[in-house]
C-alpha positions as a Markdown table, in Angstrom:
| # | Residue | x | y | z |
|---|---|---|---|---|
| 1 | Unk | 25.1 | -26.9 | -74.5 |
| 2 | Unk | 24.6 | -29.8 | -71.7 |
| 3 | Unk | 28.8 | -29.5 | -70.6 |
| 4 | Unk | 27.7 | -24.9 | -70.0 |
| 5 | Unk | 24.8 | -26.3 | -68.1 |
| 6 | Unk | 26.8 | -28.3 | -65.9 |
| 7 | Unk | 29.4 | -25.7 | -65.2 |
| 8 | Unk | 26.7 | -22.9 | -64.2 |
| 9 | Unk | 24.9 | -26.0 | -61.9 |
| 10 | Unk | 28.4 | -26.7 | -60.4 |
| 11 | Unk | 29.5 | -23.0 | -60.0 |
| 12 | Unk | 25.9 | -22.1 | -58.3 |
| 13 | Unk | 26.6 | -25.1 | -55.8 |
| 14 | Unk | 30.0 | -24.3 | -55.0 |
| 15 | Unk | 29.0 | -20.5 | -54.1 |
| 16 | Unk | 26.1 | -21.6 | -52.1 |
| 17 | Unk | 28.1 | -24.0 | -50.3 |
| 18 | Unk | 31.0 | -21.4 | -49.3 |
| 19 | Unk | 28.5 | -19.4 | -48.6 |
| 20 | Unk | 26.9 | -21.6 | -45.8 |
| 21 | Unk | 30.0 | -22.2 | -44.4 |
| 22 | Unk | 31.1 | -18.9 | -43.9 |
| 23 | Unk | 27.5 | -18.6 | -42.0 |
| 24 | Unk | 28.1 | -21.3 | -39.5 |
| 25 | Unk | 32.2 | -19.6 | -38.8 |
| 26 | Unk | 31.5 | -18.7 | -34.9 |
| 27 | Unk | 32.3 | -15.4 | -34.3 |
| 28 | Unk | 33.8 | -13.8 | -31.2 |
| 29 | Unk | 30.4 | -13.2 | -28.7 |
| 30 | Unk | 32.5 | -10.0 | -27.2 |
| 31 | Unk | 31.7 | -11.9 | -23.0 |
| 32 | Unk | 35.3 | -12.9 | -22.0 |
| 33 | Unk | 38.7 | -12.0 | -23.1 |
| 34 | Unk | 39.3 | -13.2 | -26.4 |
| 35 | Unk | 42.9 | -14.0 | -28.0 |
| 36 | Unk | 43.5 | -11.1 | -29.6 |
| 37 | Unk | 42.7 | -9.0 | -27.1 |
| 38 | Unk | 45.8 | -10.1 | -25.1 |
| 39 | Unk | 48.6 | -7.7 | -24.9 |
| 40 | Unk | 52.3 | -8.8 | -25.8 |
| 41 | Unk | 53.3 | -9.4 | -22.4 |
| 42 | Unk | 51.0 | -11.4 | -21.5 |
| 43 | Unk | 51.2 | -13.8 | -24.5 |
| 44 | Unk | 54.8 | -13.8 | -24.0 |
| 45 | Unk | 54.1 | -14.4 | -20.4 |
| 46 | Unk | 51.8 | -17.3 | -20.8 |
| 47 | Unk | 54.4 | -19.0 | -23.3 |
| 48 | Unk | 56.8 | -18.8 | -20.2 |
| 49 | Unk | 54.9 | -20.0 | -17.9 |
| 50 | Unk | 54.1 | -23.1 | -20.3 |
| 51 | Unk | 57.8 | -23.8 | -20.9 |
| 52 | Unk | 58.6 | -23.6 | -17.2 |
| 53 | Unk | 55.6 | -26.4 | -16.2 |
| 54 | Unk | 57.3 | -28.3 | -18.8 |
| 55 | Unk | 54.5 | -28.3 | -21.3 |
| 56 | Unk | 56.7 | -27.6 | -24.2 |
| 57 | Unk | 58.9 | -30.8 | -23.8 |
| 58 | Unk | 56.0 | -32.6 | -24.1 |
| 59 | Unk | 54.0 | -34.4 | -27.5 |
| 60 | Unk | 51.0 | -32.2 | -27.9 |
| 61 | Unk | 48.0 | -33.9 | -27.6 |
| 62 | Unk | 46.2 | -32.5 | -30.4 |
| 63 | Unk | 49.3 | -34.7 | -32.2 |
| 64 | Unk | 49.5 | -37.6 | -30.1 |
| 65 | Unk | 46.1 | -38.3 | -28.3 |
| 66 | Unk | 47.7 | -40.3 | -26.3 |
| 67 | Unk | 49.5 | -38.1 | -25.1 |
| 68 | Unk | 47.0 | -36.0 | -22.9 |
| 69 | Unk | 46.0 | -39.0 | -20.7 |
| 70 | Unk | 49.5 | -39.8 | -19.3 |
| 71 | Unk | 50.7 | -38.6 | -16.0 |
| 72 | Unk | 53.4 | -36.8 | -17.3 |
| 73 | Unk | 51.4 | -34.7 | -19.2 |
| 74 | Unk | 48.6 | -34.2 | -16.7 |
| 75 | Unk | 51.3 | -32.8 | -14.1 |
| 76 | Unk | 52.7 | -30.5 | -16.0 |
| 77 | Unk | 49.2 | -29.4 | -17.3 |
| 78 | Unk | 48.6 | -29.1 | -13.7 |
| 79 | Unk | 51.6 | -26.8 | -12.8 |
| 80 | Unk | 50.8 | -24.7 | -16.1 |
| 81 | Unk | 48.2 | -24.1 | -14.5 |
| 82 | Unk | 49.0 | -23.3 | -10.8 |
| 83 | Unk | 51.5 | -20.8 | -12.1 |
| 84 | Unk | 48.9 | -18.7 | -14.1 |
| 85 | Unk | 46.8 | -18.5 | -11.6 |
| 86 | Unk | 50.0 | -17.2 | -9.4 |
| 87 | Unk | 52.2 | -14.4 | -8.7 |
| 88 | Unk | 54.9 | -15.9 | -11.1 |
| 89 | Unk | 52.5 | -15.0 | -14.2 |
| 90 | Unk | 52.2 | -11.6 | -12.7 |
| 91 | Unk | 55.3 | -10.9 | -12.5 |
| 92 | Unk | 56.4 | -11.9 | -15.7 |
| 93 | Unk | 53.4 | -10.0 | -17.3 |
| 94 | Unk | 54.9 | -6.6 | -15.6 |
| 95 | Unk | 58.5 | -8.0 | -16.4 |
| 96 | Unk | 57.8 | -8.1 | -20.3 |
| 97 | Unk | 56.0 | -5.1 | -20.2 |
| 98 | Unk | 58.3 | -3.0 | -18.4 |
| 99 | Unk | 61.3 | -4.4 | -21.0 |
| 100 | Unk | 58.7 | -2.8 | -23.7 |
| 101 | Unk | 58.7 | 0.7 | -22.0 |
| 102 | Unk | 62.2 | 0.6 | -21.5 |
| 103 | Unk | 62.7 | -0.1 | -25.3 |
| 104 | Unk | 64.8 | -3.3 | -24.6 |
């Protein structure tokens, strides 16, 4: 009878532990834009705008910590960054979704 006891004691911990965890998953709060709320052309427009900074020729830095403090990386972080906040993200975002209307 002691091994069934040990099973039910082991089960009742492993629920109350997934449990707890799927408590502390953070949830979206709704302020901002979150991910999915992203159309198409603007993923694909971010992902463009990361390749042309140069971004995607680089380690990632969640890989290679390293990585994130050279001065390679910081530049091209840096222009990824000037050319979202531009007109080139713009109009790649109206680019992508005008290739959607027109069915291309």
């Amino acid at each position: 009878m002691r091994p069934l006891t040990s099973l039910f004691v082991a089960m009742v911990v492993a629920a109350g532990s997934a449990a707890a965890m799927a408590q502390s998953v953070p949830q979206p709060s709704g302020d901002g834009m979150a991910a999915s709320a992203r159309s198409r052309a603007e993923v694909l427009a971010d992902l463009e705008m990361f390749q042309r900074s140069g971004l995607g020729y680089l380690p990632s830095p969640t890989g290679y910590v390293e990585s994130g403090q050279s001065a390679e990386y910081r530049v091209a972080y840096a222009e990824y960054q000037r050319l979202l906040a531009g007109p080139a993200y713009r109009e790649a975002v109206t680019r992508y979704e005008s290739l959607r209307v027109s069915g291309k």
